[in-house]
C-alpha positions, 0 to 999 in steps of 0.5 A, a space after each residue: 378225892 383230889 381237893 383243888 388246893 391240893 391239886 398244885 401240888 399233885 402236878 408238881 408232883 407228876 412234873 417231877 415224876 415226868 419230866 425230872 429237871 423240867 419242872 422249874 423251883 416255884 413247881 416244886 415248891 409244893 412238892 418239896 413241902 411234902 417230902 417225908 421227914 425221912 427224905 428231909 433228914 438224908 438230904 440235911 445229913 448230904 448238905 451237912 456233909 458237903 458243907 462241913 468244909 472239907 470239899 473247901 480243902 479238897 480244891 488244891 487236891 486232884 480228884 475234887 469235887 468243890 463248890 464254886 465260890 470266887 477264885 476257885 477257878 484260879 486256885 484250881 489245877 488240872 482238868 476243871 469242870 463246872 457242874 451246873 447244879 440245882 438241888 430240885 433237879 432229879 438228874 442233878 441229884 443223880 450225877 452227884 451221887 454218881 460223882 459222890 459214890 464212884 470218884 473222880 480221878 487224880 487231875 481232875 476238879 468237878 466246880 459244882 455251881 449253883 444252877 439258881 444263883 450263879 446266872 451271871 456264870 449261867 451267861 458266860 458259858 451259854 449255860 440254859 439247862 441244869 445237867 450242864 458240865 462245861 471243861 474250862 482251862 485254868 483262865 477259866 475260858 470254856 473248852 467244850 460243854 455237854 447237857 448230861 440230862 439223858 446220862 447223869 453219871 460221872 463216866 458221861 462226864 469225864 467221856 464230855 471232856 474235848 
């Protein structure tokens, strides 16, 4: 029997299982909250690993995938791509793993940034989906941007360059 406060959870649970990136933060809270502690801890072990430093290094070096933090943008040379990502998106998810598990070619920097938090940047490029890659030049001014929703894979992304 489906309790009514257990009900909140259940939907997110089906919105997620539905609509992937459809769902927004506060539907997933409840969904995330159940997740097992087996999931908890592959997914602290990926932050952990993202976090340790080394994509901070990799920004100079072709074929990088960073995070976006102030000036990278400037610091980075060759193609330049910012990934508007959300860790509670599902396509999200898939197109790291594609872009953790099969490369990124020599010249080229993926600038993940934070779907969330960076709404300032959100505002500049027009960006309303999570999923969204945007090819910027070195002054940072967008070149073409692509909703990779349907297709969460590192070739649909390098295919979006203009």
């Amino acid at each position: 029997m489906i309790t009514r406060a257990a009900l909140p959870a259940l939907l997110a649970v089906a919105a997620l299982a539905l609509g992937g990136c459809a769902a927004t933060p506060a539907d997933t809270m409840a969904a995330d909250e159940s997740m097992t502690d087996e999931a908890m801890d592959e997914e602290s072990m990926d932050d952990e690993a993202m976090d340790d430093g080394s994509m901070d290094d990799a920004a100079s070096s072709p074929g990088a995938y960073v995070d976006y933090r102030e000036g990278v943008i400037a610091e980075t040379a060759g193609d330049k791509v910012l990934f508007f990502h959300a860790p509670w998106c599902t396509q999200c998810r898939q197109l790291e793993q594609s872009i953790l598990s099969e490369g990124i070619p020599d010249g080229t920097t993926i600038i993940k940034v934070d779907f969330d938090s960076e709404t300032e940047l959100r505002q500049r490029y027009g960006v309303t989906l999570q999923t969204t890659v945007v090819h910027i030049d070195d002054e940072g001014e967008a070149l073409g941007s692509t909703v990779l929703y349907d297709e969460p894979t590192i070739d649909a992304l390098l295919a979006s360059a203009p």
